[in-house]
Steps between C-alpha positions, in 0.01 A plus 500: 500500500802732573625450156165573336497825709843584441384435119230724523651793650815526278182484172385795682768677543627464134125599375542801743853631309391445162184710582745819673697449146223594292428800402164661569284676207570821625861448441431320161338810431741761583694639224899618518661809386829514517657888493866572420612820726841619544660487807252458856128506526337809571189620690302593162536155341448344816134661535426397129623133593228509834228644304543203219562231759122590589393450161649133465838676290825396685747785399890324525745765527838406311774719584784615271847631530559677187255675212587241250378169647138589564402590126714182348301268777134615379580457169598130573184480734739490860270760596177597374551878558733772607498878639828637557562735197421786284339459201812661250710241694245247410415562159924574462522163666227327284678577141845430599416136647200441186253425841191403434325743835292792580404773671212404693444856662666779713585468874711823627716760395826460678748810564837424419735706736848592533688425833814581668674411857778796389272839389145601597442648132620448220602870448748401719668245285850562385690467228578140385298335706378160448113375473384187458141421288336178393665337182153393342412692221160633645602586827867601446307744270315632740757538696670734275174692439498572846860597531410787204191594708747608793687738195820177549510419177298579136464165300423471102142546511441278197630203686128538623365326874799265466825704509805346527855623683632525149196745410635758799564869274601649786639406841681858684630311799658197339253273694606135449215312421526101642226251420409244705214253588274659602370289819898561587525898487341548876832282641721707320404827566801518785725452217347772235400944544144387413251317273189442379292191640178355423239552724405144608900427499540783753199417698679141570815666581322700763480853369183707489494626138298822600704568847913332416515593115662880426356499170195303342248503204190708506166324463395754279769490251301403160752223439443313783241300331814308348558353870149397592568149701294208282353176605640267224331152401518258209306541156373135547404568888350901482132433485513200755202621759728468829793694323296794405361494870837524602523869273128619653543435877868671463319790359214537731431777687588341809890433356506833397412693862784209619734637209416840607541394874812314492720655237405925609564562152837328457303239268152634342238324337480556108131308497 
């Protein structure tokens, strides 16, 4: 009789773990969206990932290191969407790689800044001095744009929104220009005058844009529209229902007064 309980009880037991390994209908029914972001999580995304999680959509942040990985992994479906970058760095990006990705819509307008642990303005910069600025095309641009806004330097204005350091006309202090990666510019800023740093980048590095930068981009400026931040997804996966929701609950009003909220104007909604 001791066998046929023993018996008994170990059936049980085995019916009771392959019940906890199956999967309920609720989690059948849950769909996954996996988002490409550069560098840490942050308290936006995180309220569009709640707000979905109520709706059945399980958003999966996937965090990047550089801005080249993130648009080569949702083209080969690693990811099934990313928001880390402007759209002239994306469509620049799209044509030289032949990507087959869009622009699913606009998230924030970024300012980039310039910062320095040696001068408090950049009137103050002397002669010779070295600054550092992205070496993408699209941001190092920028970055050179912004340099001529602070009356540094005058660049070939038919070299367009993507000016290169062989487009500079004119450079009266003999700045030397160094490009570098751009997620690497806030650890080197000990061993440069200045430079210019993307927003998010310097966000991670633990500056304020609007309260450590002595020199940044004005909102207003007409050709900011060339740095609105994108959320970027697949031709084959745009019009999927739980990708589009992921676009509509990031640009609810509610993620906007958060935007608003959080950022004080460093980062502003362009939606």
């Amino acid at each position: 009789m001791k066998v046929i309980k023993g018996l008994f009880a170990g059936l049980v037991l085995l019916l009771g773990l392959g019940g906890c390994g199956e999967k309920t209908s609720e989690e059948n029914n849950r769909k996954v969206v996996k988002l490409g972001i550069s560098g840490d999580e942050n308290i936006i995304w995180e309220n569009v990932r709640d707000t979905l999680k109520k709706e059945g959509i399980d958003l999966k942040f996937i965090s990047f290191g550089d801005y080249i990985r993130p648009n080569i992994a949702l083209n080969e479906k690693e990811i099934d969407i990313n928001a880390f970058q402007t759209e002239i760095y994306f469509d620049n990006f799209k044509k030289e790689h032949n990507l087959n990705i869009v622009n699913l819509g606009y998230t924030v307008l970024a300012p980039m800044g310039i910062y320095s642990k040696k001068i408090k303005n950049i009137s103050e910069l002397k002669d010779g001095a070295t600054v550092a600025i992205p070496n993408d095309s699209s941001n190092g641009g920028r970055a050179l744009l912004l340099l001529e806004d602070g009356g540094l330097i005058k660049v070939d204005k038919s070299s367009g929104a993507l000016p290169r350091v062989k487009d500079i006309l004119e450079n009266p202090k003999n700045l030397k220009i160094v490009e570098l990666v751009a997620t690497q510019i806030p650890r080197s800023l000990e061993d440069v005058d200045m430079a210019a740093i993307n927003n998010g980048v310097a966000v991670q590095g633990g500056y304020s844009p609007l309260e450590d930068s002595i020199f940044i981009e004005d909102p207003k400026n007409e050709r900011m529209k060339l740095y609105f931040n994108i959320v970027a997804a697949r031709e084959d996966n745009k019009n999927r229902e739980e990708i589009k929701r992921v676009l509509e609950v990031y640009q609810s009003p509610e993620n906007k007064k958060i935007i608003d909220d959080y950022y004080k104007g460093s980062s502003v909604a362009v939606f």
